[in-house]
C-alpha positions as CSV (number, residue, x, y, z in Angstrom):
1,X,31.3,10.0,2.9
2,X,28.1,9.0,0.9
3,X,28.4,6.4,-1.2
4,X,27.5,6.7,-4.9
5,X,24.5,5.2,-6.1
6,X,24.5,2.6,-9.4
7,X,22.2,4.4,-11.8
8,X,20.5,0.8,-12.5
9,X,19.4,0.7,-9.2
10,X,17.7,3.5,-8.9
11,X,14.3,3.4,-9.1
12,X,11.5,6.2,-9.8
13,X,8.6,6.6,-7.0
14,X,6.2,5.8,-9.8
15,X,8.3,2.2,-10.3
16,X,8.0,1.9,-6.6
17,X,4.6,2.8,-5.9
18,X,3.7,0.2,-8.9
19,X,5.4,-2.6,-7.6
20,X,4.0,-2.2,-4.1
21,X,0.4,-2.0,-5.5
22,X,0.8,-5.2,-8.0
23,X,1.9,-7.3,-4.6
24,X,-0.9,-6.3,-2.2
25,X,-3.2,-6.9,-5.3
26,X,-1.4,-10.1,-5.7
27,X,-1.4,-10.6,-2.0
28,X,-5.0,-9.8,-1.5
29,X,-6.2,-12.6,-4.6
30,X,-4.4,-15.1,-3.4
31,X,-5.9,-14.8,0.2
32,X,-9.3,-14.7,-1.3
33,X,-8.6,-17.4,-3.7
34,X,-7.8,-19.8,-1.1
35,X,-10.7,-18.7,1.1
36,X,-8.4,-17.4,4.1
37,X,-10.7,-14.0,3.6
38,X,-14.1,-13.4,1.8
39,X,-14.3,-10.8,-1.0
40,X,-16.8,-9.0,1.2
41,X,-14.7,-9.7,4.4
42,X,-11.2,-7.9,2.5
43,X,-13.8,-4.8,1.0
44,X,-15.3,-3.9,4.3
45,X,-11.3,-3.9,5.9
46,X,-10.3,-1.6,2.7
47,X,-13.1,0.7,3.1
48,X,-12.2,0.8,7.3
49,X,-8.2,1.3,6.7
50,X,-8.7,3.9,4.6
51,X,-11.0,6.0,6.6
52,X,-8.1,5.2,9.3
53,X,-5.9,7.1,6.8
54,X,-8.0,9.5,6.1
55,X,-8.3,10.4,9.8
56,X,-4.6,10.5,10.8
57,X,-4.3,12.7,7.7
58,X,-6.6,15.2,8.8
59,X,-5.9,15.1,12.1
60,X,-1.9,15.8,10.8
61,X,-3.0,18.6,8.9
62,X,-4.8,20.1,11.7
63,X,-2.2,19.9,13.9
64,X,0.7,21.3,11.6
């Protein structure tokens, strides 16, 4: 049988998505803060993840 859910623990996606995004933004500082990655260094990986995405997505969509 499913078990009811506590309406104050129910979160929205927008809630979700928000929370996620302030702790990699939080994550990513702090690494750059402490010099474990250059500003330049984490830029150049963002720009190469998302092109990742960006692939897999169109190669879903193709496939589909």
């Amino acid at each position: 049988m499913a078990q009811q859910l506590d309406p104050n623990e129910v979160v929205t996606f927008k809630e979700m998505l928000t929370a996620n995004s302030v702790m990699v933004d939080a994550l990513a500082q702090l690494l750059i803060e402490k010099g474990v990655i250059g500003e330049k260094e984490f830029f150049t990986k963002l720009k190469e993840v998302q092109a990742e995405y960006q692939r897999m997505s169109y190669k879903t969509r193709e496939e589909a």
